[in-house]
C-alpha positions as CSV (number, residue, x, y, z in Angstrom):
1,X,-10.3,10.8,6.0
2,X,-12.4,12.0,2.8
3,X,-15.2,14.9,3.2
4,X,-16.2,14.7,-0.2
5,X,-16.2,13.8,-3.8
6,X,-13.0,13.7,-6.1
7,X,-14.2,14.8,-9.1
8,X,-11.2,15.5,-10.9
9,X,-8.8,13.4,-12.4
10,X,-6.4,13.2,-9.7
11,X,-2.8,10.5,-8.1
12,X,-3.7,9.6,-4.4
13,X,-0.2,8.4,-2.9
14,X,-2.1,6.4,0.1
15,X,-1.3,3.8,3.2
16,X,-4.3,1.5,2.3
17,X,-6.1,1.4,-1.1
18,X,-9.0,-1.1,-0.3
19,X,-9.6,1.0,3.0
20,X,-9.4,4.3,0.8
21,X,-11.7,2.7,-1.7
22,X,-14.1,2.5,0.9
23,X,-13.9,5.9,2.3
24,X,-15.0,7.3,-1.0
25,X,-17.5,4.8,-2.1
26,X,-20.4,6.8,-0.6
27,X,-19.6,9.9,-2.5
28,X,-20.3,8.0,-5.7
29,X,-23.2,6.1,-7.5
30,X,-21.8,2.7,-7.8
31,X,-23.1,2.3,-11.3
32,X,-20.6,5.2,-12.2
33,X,-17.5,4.1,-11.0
34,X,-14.9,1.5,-12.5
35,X,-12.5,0.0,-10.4
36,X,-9.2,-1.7,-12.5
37,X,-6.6,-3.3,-10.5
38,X,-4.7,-6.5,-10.7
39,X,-6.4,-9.5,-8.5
40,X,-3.5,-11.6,-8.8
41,X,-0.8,-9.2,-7.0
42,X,-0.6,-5.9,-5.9
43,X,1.5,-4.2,-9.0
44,X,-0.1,-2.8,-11.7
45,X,1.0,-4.1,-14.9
46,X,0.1,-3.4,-18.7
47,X,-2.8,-5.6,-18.6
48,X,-4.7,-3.6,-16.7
49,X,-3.7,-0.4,-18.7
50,X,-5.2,-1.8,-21.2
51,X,-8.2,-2.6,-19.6
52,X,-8.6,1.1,-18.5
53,X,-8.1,2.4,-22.0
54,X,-11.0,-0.3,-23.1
55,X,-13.1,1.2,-20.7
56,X,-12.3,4.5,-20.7
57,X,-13.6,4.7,-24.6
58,X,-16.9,2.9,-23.6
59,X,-19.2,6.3,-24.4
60,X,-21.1,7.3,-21.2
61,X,-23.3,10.4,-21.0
62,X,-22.5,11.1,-17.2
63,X,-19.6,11.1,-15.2
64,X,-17.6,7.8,-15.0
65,X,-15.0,7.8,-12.2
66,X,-12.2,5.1,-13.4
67,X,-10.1,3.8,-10.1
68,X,-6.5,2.9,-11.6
69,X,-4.9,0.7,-8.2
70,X,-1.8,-0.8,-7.7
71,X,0.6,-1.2,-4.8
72,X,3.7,-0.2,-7.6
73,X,2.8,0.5,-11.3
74,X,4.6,-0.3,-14.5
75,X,6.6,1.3,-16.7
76,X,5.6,0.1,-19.4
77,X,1.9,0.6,-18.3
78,X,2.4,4.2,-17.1
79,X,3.3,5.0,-20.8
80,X,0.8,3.0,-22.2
81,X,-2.0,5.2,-20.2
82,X,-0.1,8.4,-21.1
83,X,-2.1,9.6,-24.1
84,X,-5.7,8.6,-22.6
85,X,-4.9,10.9,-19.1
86,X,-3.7,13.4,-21.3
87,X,-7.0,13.7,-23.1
88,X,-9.2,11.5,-21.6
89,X,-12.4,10.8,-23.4
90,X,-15.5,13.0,-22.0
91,X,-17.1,12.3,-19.0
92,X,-14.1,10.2,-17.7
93,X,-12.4,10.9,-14.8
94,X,-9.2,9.2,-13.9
95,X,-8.2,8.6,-10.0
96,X,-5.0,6.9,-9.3
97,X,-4.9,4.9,-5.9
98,X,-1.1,3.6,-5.1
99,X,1.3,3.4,-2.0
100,X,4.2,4.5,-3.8
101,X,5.1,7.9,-5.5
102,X,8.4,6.7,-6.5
103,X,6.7,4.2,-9.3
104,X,4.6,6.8,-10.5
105,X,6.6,8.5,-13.8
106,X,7.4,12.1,-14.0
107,X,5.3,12.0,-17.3
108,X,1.9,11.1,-15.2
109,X,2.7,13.8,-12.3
110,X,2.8,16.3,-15.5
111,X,-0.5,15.2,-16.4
112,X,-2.6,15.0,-12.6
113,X,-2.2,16.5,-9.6
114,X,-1.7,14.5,-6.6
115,X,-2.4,14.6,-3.0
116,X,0.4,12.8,-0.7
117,X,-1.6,11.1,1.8
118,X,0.7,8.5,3.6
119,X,0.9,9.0,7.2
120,X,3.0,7.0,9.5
121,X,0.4,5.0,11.4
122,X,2.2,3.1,13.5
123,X,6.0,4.5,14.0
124,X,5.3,5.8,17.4
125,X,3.1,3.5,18.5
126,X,4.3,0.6,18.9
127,X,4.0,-1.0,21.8
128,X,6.5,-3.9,22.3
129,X,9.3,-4.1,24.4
130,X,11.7,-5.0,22.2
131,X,14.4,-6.1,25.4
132,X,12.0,-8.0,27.2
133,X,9.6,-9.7,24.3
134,X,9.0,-13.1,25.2
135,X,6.2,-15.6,24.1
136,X,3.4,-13.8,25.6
137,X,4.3,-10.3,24.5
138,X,4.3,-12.1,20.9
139,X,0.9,-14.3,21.4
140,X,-0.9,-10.9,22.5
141,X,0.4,-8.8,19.8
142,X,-0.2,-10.8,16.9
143,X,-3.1,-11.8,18.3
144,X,-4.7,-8.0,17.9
145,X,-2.8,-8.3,14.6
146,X,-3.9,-11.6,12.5
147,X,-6.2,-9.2,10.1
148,X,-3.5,-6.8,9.8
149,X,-3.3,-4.7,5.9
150,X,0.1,-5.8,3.9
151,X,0.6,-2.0,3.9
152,X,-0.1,-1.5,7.8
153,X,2.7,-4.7,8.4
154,X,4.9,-2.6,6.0
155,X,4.6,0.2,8.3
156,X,4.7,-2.3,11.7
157,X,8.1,-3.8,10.8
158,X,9.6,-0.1,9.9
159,X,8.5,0.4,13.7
160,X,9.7,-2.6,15.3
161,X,13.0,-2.0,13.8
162,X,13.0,1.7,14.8
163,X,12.2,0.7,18.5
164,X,14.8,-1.9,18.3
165,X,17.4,1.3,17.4
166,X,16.0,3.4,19.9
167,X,15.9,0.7,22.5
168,X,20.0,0.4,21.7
169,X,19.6,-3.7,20.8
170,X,22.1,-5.0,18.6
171,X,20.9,-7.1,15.4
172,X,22.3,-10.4,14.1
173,X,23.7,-10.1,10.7
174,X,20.8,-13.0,10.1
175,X,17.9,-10.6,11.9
176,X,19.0,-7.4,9.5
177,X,18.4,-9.9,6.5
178,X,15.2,-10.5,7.8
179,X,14.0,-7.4,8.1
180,X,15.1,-6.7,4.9
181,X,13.3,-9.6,3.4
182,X,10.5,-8.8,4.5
183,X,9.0,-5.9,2.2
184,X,10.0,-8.3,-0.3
185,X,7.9,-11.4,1.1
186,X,4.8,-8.5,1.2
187,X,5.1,-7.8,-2.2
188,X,5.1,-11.3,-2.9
189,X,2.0,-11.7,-1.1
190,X,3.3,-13.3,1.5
191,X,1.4,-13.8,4.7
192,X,1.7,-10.7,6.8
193,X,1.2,-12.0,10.3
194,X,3.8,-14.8,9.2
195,X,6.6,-12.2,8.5
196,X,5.5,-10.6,11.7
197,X,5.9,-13.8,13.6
198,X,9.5,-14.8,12.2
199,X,10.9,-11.3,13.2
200,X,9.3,-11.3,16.7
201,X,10.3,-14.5,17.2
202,X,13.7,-13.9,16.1
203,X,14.2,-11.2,18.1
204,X,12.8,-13.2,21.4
205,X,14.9,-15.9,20.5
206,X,18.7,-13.3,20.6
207,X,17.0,-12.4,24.2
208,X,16.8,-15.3,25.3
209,X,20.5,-16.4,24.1
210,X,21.9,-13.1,26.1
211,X,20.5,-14.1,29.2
């Protein structure tokens, strides 16, 4: 996906940050590169704000790349990063890796430029047949599945629920809570391939009842 070198201070709205943090690692010397984000869940919070201010005052006579990565991002952090993007100390460079523009304030689009890179992976792909799922389709599928991303099963469930539409099946008041649980449960760090598994298996199970 990346050709070269950011080198600017610069928002990357993104499907997968790890994955994206890998695609750009070879362009940089790893002893130049600072990566803050929150290893307890996937939001970051003013903590790590903090901790990018802290570094970003650490004098460095090259170019230091600091990563900024969160899922969502707080308020309250945003503001608190405000002044240091505006003017960021020399040699610092800021890159913002999250999977949400919404959470990013107006304040830091004012500040750097972003690149919308989100890309619907999986909408049109999906390859279940929502009408006739039954155990195997569901063993199979999660099978190639078990290592999938929180941000990829994000993007699966959007699909399974559009192919459900398309495919005219009519959901239980109890399945549409599901589905709508189940961002939620991601945030929450929840087990991806065990959302994916209730809402398969719920959907198997109304199958079964209509026949």
């Amino acid at each position: 996906m990346y050709d070269k070198k950011i080198d600017k201070s610069t928002i990357l709205i993104v499907n997968d940050i790890e994955k994206t943090l890998s695609d750009l690692s070879p362009f940089y010397s790893p002893h130049s590169v600072r990566i803050i984000k929150n290893e307890e869940k996937d939001e970051f919070q003013l903590l790590q704000a903090n901790q990018a201010i802290k570094e970003a005052y650490i004098a460095s006579n090259e170019n230091k790349y600091i990563f900024l990565c969160g899922s969502t991002f707080r308020k309250e952090a945003q503001n608190s990063l405000l002044k240091v993007l505006e003017e960021p100390p020399k040699n610092v460079v800021f890159i913002i890796l999250t999977n949400s523009k919404s959470s990013i304030l107006p304040t830091i689009y004012s500040r750097m430029p972003y690149k919308y890179m989100k890309t619907s992976l999986l909408k049109d792909e999906i390859s279940l047949d929502i009408l006739k799922l039954d155990l195997k389709d569901i063993y199979v599928f999660l099978k190639e599945n078990q290592k999938i991303s929180k941000n990829d099963a994000k993007t699966t469930i959007e699909a399974i629920l559009l192919k459900a539409n398309k495919q005219n099946m009519k959901l239980t008041s109890t399945q549409l809570d599901l589905f709508s649980k189940a961002s939620k449960l991601l945030e929450l760090n929840s087990r991806p391939i065990n959302i994916l598994t209730t809402l398969l298996l719920s959907l198997a199970n109304q199958k079964t009842n209509i026949n």
